[in-house]
N, C-alpha and C positions, 0 to 999 in steps of 0.2 A: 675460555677461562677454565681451570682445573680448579675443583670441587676437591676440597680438602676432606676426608673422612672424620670421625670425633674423632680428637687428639687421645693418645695414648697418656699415662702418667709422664713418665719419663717425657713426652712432647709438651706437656703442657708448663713444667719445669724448664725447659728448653725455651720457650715462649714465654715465662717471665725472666729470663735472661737480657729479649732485646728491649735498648733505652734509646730514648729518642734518637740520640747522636746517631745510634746504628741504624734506626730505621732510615735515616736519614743517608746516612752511609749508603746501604742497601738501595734506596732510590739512585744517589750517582751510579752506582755499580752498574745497574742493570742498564741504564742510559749510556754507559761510555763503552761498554762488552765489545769489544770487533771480532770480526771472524779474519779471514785468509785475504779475502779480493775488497772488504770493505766495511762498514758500520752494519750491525746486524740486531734485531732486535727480532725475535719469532713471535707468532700469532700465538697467544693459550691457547691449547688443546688437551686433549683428555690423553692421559698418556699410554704410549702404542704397545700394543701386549707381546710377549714371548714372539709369538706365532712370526714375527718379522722377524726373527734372528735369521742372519745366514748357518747354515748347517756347519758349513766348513771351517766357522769362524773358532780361532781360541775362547775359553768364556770368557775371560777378561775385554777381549774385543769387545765379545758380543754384549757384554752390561754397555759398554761404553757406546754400542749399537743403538743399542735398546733408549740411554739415555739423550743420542742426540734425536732419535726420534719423537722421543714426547718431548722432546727444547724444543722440536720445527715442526708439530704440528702433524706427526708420520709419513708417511712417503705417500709421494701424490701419484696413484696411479692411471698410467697412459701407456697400453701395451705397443703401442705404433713409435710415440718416442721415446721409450723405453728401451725398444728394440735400436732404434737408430743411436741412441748414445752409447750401448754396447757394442753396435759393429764400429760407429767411431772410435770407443776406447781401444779396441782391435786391431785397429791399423795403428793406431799411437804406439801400442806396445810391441806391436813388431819391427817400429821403428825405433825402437829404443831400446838404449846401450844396455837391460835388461829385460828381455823379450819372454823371460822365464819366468817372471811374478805374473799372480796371477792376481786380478782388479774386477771388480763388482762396481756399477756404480748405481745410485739411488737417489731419488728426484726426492728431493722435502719440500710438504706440502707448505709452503712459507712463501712470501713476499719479501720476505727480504731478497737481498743481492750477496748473495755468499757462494761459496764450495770451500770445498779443507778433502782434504784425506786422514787416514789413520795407519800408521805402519803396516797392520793386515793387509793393504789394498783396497783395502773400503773406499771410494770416491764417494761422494757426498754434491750435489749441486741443487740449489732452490730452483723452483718453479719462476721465481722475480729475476734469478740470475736467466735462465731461459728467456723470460717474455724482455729483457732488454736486450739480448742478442739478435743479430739479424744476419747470421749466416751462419754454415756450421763449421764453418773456419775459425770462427772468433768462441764457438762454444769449445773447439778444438784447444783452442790456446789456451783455457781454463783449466780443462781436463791433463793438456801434455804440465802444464803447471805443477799442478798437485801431483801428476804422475813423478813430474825429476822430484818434489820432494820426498816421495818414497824411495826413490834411486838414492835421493845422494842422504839419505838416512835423516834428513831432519823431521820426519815426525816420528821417528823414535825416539832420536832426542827431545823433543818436547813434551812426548809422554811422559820420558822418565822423567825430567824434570820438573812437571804437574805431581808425579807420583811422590820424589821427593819431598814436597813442596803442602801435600798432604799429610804426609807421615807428620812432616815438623807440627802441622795446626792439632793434630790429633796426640802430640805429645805436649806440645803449648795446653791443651784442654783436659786431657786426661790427666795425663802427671803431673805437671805447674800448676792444674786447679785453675785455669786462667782463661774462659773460653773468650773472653774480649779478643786477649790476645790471640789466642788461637785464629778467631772468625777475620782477624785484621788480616792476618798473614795470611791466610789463604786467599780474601779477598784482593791482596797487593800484588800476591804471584799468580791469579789467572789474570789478570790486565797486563802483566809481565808479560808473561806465558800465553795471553792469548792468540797473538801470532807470532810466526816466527822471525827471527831478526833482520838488520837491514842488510847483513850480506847475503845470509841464506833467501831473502826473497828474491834479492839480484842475482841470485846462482842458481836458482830455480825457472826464472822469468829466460836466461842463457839460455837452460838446457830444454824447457820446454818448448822456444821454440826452433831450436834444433831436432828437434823429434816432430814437432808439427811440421814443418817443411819437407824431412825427411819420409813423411806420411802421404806427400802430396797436396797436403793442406797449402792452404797461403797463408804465410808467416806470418804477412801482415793484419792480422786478425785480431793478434793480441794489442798491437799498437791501439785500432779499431774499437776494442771493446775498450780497453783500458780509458778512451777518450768519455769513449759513453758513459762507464763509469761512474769516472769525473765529474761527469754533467750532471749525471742525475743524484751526487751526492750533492753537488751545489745547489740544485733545486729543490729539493728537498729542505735542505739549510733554511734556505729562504723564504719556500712556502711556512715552517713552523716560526719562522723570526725568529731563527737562534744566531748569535754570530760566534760562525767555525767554519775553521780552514778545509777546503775542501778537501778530498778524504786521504789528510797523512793517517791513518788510521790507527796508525800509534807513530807516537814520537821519536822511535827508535827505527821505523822503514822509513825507506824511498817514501819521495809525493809522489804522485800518478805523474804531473809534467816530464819529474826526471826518469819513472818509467817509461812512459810512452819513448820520450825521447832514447833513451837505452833500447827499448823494443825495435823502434823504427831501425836503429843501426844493424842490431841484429837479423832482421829477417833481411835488408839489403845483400846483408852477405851470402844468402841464397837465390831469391830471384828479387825483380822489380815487381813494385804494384800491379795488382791485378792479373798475375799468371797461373797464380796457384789455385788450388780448387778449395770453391765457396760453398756451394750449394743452395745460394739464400732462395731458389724460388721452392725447390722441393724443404728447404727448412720451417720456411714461412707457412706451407701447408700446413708442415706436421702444428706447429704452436697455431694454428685459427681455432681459437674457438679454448685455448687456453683461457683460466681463472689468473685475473690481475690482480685482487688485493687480497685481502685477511678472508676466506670459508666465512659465508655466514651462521653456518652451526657450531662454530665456533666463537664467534663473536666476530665483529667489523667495526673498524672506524671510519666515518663521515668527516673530516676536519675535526672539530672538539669534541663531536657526540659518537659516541659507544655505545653500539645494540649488541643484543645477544640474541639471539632468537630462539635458541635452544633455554636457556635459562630466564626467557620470558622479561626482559628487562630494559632500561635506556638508562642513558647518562651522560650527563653538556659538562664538558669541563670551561673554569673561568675563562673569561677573554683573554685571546697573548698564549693559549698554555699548548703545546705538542703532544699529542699522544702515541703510546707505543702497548700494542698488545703482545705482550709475552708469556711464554708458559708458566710466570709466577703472578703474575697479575698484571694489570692494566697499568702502567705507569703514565704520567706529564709533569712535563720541565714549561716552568714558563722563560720568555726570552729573558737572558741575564745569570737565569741560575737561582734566584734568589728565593725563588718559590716551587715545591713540587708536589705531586699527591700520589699515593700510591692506592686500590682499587681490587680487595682481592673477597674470593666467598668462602665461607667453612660450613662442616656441620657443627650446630650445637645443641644442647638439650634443649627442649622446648619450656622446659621446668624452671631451666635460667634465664631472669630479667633482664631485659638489655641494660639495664645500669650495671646492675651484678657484675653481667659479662665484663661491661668496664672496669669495675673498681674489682676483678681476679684477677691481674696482675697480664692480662695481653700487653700493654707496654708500658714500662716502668717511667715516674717521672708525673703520672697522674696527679692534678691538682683535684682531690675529690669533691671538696666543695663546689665544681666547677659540673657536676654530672646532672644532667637534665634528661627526662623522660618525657618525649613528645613523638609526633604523625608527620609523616611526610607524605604527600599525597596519600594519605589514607593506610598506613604500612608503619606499624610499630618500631620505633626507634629511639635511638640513644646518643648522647654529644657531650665530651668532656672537652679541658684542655689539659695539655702536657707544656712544660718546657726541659728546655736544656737551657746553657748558658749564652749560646747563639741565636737556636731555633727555637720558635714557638709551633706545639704541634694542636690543630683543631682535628678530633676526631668523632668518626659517627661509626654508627653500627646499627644495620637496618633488615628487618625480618620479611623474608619474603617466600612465601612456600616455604615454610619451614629451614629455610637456611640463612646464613647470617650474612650479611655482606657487610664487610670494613675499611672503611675510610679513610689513609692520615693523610691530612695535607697539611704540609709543612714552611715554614715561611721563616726565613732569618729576619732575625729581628721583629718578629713579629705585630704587626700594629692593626687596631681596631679596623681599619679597614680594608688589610687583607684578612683580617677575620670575617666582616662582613662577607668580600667577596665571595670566600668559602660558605659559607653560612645559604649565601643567596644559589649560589653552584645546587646546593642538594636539593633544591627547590625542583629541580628535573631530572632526579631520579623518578622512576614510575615503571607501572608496568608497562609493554611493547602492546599497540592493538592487532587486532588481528594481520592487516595489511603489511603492519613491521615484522610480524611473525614469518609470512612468506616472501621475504625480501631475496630475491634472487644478486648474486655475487656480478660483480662487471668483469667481463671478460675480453680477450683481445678480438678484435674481428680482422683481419686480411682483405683487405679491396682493394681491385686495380684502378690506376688512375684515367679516368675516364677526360675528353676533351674540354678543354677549358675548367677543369679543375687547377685551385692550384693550394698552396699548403696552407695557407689563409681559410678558404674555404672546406677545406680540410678537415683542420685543426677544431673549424668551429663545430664539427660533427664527435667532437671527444664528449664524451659523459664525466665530467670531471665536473668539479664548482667553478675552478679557478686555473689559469697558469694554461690553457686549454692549448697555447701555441709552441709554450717553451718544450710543456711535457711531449707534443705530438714530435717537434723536432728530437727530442734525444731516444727517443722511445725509437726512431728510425733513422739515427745516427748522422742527420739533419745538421749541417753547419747554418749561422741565419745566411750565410752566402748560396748557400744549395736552391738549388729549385727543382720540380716535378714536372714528366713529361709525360703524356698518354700513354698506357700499360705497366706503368711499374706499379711494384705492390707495395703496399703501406701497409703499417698497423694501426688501428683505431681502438679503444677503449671505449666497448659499447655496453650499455645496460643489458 
């Protein structure tokens, strides 16, 4: 979670600008954001210093550098596969109809499932997009991905038209005097803008794997991962009880089905299944012993509960509700939509009363009569309500080691017993005891399969709560038709 500093003047005028509707805004936003290959939500982290800039980079990259690294949590360092995704990109780009740009690529420390590039050559790939591949053919197919879209120039075009797309918010805000409008429009065109369109993803998905084959890779990699994909945005859906189509990731791409199906054509036209080179047992090495969810010093999610270790805390979100840690806060959407809460810390003066802090104007729409000074497990704090004409907003604000931590949850239409719920929700914030403090992160482990193993008895070796069977199958690219024979390697999620 990113620790906000005191707010400047000019910030803190900025901060009674947002009114419910926006904060409310702002929750969809950050839950529907996609990146390149799928739905991406980053872990808060503390954001990553200068010292990660590439040297070679223009500045403009390198802010843009610098910025996706505190969005993911900074780059997750692993010198072994580090090394291995630079000599991968190596062979890509000597296969490819531009062998003359030159490409960096960097691991973000994240769980999510994503990669993008940036015009520079910057490659960009998650730690989560790694721990779901299972060969380095299908991590190939990511990489030649993003490689055609810096050939065939779409993320230039996508910067520019981010860039554009700024300028306008910043003349909506400065000259119009109108920063609603301004925060809308910028809001409208990065969901636009967040990936690139439906033919450019299918002209990229073309040429990428025409460059992976021509690499030596097998083509069929991308079909492969594409599937896994798939699966694990589906499960994912399902374990939060949200109902959504599995991952169109926006409405203007290809679904993954008519990918895969597209991909599968194309790599036929180079060789058949299983000729091209994979590498999954030396890939499988390199990720044993890789981190599988959220850095616990950073914060982690359990199902509805969020620990922090590093900022000493916990917190259960109502029943029915998803949670997602990002570098602005802790976000959850319950199933339907109807209800969400957003989760973030600041610094503030210790001089000012958590009522005060309420009724200073942090979000507009405040009913003050409505402000109450009370303890949550023993920990000074504050609760109003706001409304809009839709939403009803229940907020807290709670003192802990000196810093503020703030609550909205948000509920259309509002009614006394999703007020309750929320109400009964802060009942388990608290401090972390010692034991939660040293929580060590689950990580993948690599096992071969031993005799009379089989995916059942497997599966039940997952450190997971729940879904211990579905996730083991997609996590190793597992149809439920598949089965497991003595010596192949698997991956488990082990404490």
């Amino acid at each position: 979670m990113t620790m906000a500093g005191a707010p400047t003047p000019a910030e803190m005028q900025a901060t009674r600008l947002v009114r419910p509707w926006q904060a409310a805004l702002l929750i969809g936003l950050a839950l529907t954001f996609a990146g390149c290959t799928g739905q991406t939500l980053a872990p808060m982290q503390t954001p990553a210093s200068a010292a990660a800039e590439p040297a070679a980079m223009s500045p403009a990259a390198q802010r843009e550098h610098v910025r996706i690294l505190a969005a993911y949590g900074g780059a997750y360092e692993d010198p072994r596969l580090e090394a291995h995704l630079a000599r991968t990109v190596d062979r890509l780009v000597a296969a490819s109809e531009q062998p003359n740009i030159k490409y960096r690529v960097t691991i973000l420390n994240s769980p999510a499932v994503n990669a993008f590039a940036l015009s520079s050559g910057q490659l960009y790939v998650t730690r989560g997009l790694l721990a779901l591949a299972n060969d380095t053919s299908e991590v190939a197919s990511v990489l030649a991905h993003e490689i055609a879209h810096v050939i065939a120039r779409h993320a230039a075009f996508r910067e520019n038209q981010m860039r554009q797309a700024q300028i306008f918010s910043r003349v909506a805000t400065d000259l119009l005097g109108d920063p609603q409008l301004g925060a809308l429009a910028l809001a409208r065109s990065k969901i636009a803008l967040a990936s690139f369109s439906r033919a450019q993803e299918l002209e990229a998905d073309g040429i990428g794997v025409g460059i992976a084959a021509r690499a030596g890779f097998d083509p069929h990699g991308a079909q492969r991962f594409l599937t896994s994909m798939g699966r694990n945005a589906q499960l994912r859906s399902q374990a939060a009880g949200i109902d959504q189509r599995p991952p169109d990731f926006l409405s203007s791409h290809p679904s993954t089905p008519e990918r895969i199906k597209i991909a599968r054509a194309n790599a036929r036209q180079y060789v058949a299944p299983g000729i091209g080179k994979s590498d999954r047992a030396e890939y499988l090495a390199l990720i044993d012993g890789l981190i599988y969810e959220d850095d616990p010093s950073e914060g982690f999610i359990r199902g509805r509960r969020f620990v922090h270790p590093k900022l000493g805390f916990t917190y259960t979100a109502p029943e029915g509700f998803a949670l997602d840690n990002t570098s602005q806060a802790v976000f959850g959407i319950k199933a339907g939509g109807a209800q969400a809460l957003r989760l973030d810390v600041v610094k503030a003066s210790p001089d000012v009363s958590l009522a005060d802090y309420l009724n200073s104007g942090w979000v507009e729409g405040i009913d003050r009569h409505t402000v109450q000074q009370l303890a949550i497990n023993g920990l000074p704090a504050a609760t109003a309500l706001a409304r809009s004409d839709a939403w009803t907003f229940r907020l807290y604000v709670v003192r802990l080691d000196g810093d503020v931590y703030r609550f909205i949850f948000a509920a259309k239409h509002g009614t006394e017993t999703a007020d309750r719920t929320f109400r009964e929700s802060m009942t388990t914030f608290r401090r972390i005891t010692a034991a939660e403090a040293g929580a060590k992160p689950r990580r993948l482990k690599v096992v071969r399969v031993a005799p009379g193993q089989t995916i059942d008895s497997l599966a039940r070796r997952m450190a997971v709560p729940d879904r211990k069977l579905e996730l083991f199958r997609v996590l190793n690219g597992l149809s439920p038709a598949d089965t497991v024979k003595p010596g192949d390697r698997l991956k488990l999620v082990v404490e």
